[in-house]
Each structure stands twice: as structure tokens, then as C-alpha cells.
C-alpha positions in Angstrom: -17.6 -19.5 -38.0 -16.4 -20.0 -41.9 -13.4 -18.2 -42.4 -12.9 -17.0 -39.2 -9.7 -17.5 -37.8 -9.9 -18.3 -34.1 -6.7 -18.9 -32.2 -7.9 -22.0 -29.7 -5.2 -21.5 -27.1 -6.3 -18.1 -26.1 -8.3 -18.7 -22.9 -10.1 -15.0 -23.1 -11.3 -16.4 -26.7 -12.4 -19.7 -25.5 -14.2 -18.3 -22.9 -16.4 -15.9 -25.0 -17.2 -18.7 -27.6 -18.3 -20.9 -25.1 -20.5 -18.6 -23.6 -22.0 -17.4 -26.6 -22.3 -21.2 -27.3 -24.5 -21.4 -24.0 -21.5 -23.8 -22.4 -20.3 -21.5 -19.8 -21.7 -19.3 -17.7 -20.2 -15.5 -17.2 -16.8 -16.5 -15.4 -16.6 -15.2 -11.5 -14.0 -12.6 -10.3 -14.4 -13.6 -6.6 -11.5 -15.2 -5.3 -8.9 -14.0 -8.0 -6.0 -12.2 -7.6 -3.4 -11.6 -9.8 -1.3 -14.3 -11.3 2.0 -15.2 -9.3 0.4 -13.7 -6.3 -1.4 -15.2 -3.3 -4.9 -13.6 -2.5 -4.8 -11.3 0.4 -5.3 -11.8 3.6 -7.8 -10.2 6.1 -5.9 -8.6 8.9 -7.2 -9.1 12.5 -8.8 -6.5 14.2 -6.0 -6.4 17.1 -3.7 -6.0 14.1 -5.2 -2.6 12.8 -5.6 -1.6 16.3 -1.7 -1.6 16.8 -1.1 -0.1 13.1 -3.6 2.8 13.9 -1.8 3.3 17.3 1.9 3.6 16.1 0.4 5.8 13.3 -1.5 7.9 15.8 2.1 8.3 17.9 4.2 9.5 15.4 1.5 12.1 14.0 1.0 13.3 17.7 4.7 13.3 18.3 5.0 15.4 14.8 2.2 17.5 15.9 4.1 18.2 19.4 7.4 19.5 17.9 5.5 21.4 15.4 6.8 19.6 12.5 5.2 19.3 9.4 5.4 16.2 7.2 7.2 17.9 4.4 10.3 18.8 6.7 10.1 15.4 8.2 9.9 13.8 4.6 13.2 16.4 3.8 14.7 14.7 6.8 14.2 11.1 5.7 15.3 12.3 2.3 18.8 13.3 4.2 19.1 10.1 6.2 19.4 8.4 2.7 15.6 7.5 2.6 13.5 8.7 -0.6 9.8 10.0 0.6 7.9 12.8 -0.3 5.3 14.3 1.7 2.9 12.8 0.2 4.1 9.0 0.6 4.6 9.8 4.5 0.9 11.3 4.6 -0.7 8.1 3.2 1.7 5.3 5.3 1.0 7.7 8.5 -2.8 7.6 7.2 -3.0 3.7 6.5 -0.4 2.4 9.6 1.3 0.4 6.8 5.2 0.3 7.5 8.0 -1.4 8.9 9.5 -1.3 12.3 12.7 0.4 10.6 10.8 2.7 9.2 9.0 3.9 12.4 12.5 3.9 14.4 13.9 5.9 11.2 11.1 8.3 11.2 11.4 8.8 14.8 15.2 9.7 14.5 14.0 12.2 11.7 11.7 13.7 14.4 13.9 13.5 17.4 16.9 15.0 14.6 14.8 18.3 13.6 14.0 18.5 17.3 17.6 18.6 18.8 18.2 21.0 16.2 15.1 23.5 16.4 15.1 23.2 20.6 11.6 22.3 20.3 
């Protein structure tokens, strides 16, 4: 290593010379996350039951006014909330939202449906 310059407080460089010095064995990825966050958790199957059900009732209830996710998203956009179709697709596809956010989609449904008689 004559005449190299190797800065000795960089952990990725450490790492690499003291595998290639037979020290350390390749470092494992299980377990990390990224730093300042906690790892995630697993979420219990009675969990992602209730997260596919409430995501199942508003795409039925969508599906029984006739309303398609891009006027529900124009909706949201009117109540103040920024979504695009696409955003609503993949929350309604993964069950991932808050309880404000269901009752808000719901008054977007029940909204359009006042207004269109259906």
C-alpha cells in the first residue's frame, strides 16, 4: 500500500481492506435498514385482512356508482387533497391509508353521487 492514500475513517474503505486482508468476512445485509429508521415490522394477518376489506368496500362502492378512479381522484383534488389516479389505484390496491382518508374518499364518492343521481 506505498503511496496510496487511504482515508481510515471511511467505514466502506475499511471494510474492503479488511476483507481483502482475509479479516472480515463479506458484511450481511439481513437486518439493515436505513439509518435513522427502525426496521419494519411484519403486520399480522388479521391486520391485512381488515386493510384488504376496507380496500375491497370502497372499490365496490366506486364500482356501484359507476365511478371511475380518475373522477374520484378529480374529486379529492377539489376537497383540497392532491391525488392522481394513479396514487388512488395503488393505496386502493395495497389497503395502505388512514381513517381520514377513507372517510374523505367516501365523501368524494357519496359527493359525485348526490350530484350524478346515481
Amino acid at each position: 500500500m506505498a503511496g496510496t492514500m487511504v482515508s481510515l475513517y471511511n467505514p466502506k474503505v475499511l471494510i474492503e481492506i479488511r476483507m481483502s486482508a482475509g479479516i472480515m468476512s463479506e458484511p450481511s445485509q439481513e437486518g439493515r435498514s436505513k439509518p435513522g429508521r427502525k426496521p419494519a415490522q411484519r403486520k399480522s394477518a388479521e391486520l391485512l385482512r381488515y386493510e384488504k376489506a376496507v380496500s375491497r368496500e370502497l372499490r365496490v362502492l366506486m364500482a356501484s356508482k359507476k365511478l371511475p378512479l380518475k373522477v374520484v381522484a378529480g374529486e379529492l383534488e377539489k376537497m383540497g387533497i392532491r391525488e392522481t389516479d394513479k396514487g388512488l389505484s395503488a393505496k386502493l390496491k395495497k389497503g395502505t391509508f388512514s381513517a381520514a382518508y377513507y372517510l374523505a374518499i367516501k365523501d368524494a364518492i357519496d359527493a359525485l353521487a348526490d350530484r350524478t343521481g346515481t
